[in-house]
N, C-alpha and C positions, 0 to 999 in steps of 0.2 A: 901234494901238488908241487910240481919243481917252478920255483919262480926264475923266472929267465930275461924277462923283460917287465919292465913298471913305465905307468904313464902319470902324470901328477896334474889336474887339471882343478881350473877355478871355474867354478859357474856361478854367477848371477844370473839374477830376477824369473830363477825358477825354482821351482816350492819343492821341496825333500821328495815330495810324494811323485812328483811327477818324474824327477830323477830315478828310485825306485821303478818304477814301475817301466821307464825303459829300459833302466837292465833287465828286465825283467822277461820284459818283449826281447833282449839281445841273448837271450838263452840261461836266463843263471834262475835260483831260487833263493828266497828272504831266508836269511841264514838270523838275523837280530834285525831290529828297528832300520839300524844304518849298514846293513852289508848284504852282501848278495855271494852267493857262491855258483862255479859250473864246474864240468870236467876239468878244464884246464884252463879255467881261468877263476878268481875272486876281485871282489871291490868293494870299497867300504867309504862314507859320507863323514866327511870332518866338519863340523863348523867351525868359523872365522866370523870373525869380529866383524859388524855388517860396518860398511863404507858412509860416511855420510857426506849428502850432498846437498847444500845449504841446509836447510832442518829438518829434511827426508832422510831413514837409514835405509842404504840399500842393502838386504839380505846376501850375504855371501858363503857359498860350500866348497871345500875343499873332495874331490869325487880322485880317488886313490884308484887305479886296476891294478893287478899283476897277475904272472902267468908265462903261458907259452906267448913268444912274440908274436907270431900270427893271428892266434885271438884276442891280444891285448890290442893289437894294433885295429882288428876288424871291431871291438867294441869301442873301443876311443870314435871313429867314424861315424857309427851309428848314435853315438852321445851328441859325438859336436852337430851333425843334421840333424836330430831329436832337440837339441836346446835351441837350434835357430829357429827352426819350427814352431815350439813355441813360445820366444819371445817375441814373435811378431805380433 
């Protein structure tokens, strides 16, 4: 896969699995725990240190694509409306 373009995004207050699973839905297949692979694109789930806010931690993941710019760019979209989705 030729990497041509990357997007580097933080998501809070949504749970690994549900991240997953919308790549999932965006065309790609579970490559390991945290990654997903497609034609012409991959992405893979970092964790970060969760944020605390007064003496609640808020869970945070670092969600990596790369790939051809077109489908990085159409899964970045379909992520950022999948995680507003469901943080409401």
């Amino acid at each position: 896969m030729n990497i041509e373009h990357r997007v580097v995004m933080e998501v809070r207050h949504v749970p690994r699995y549900r991240l997953m699973l919308a790549l999932q839905e965006a065309g790609s297949e579970v490559v390991d725990v945290a990654s997903v692979a497609a034609p012409r694109w991959a992405a893979h789930i970092e964790s970060l240190e969760p944020d605390i806010v007064g003496i609640v931690e808020v869970p945070r993941d670092r969600l990596v694509i790369e790939g051809a710019r077109t489908e990085v760019e159409r899964v970045h979209s379909y992520i950022l409306r999948q995680t507003e989705r469901h943080r409401r």
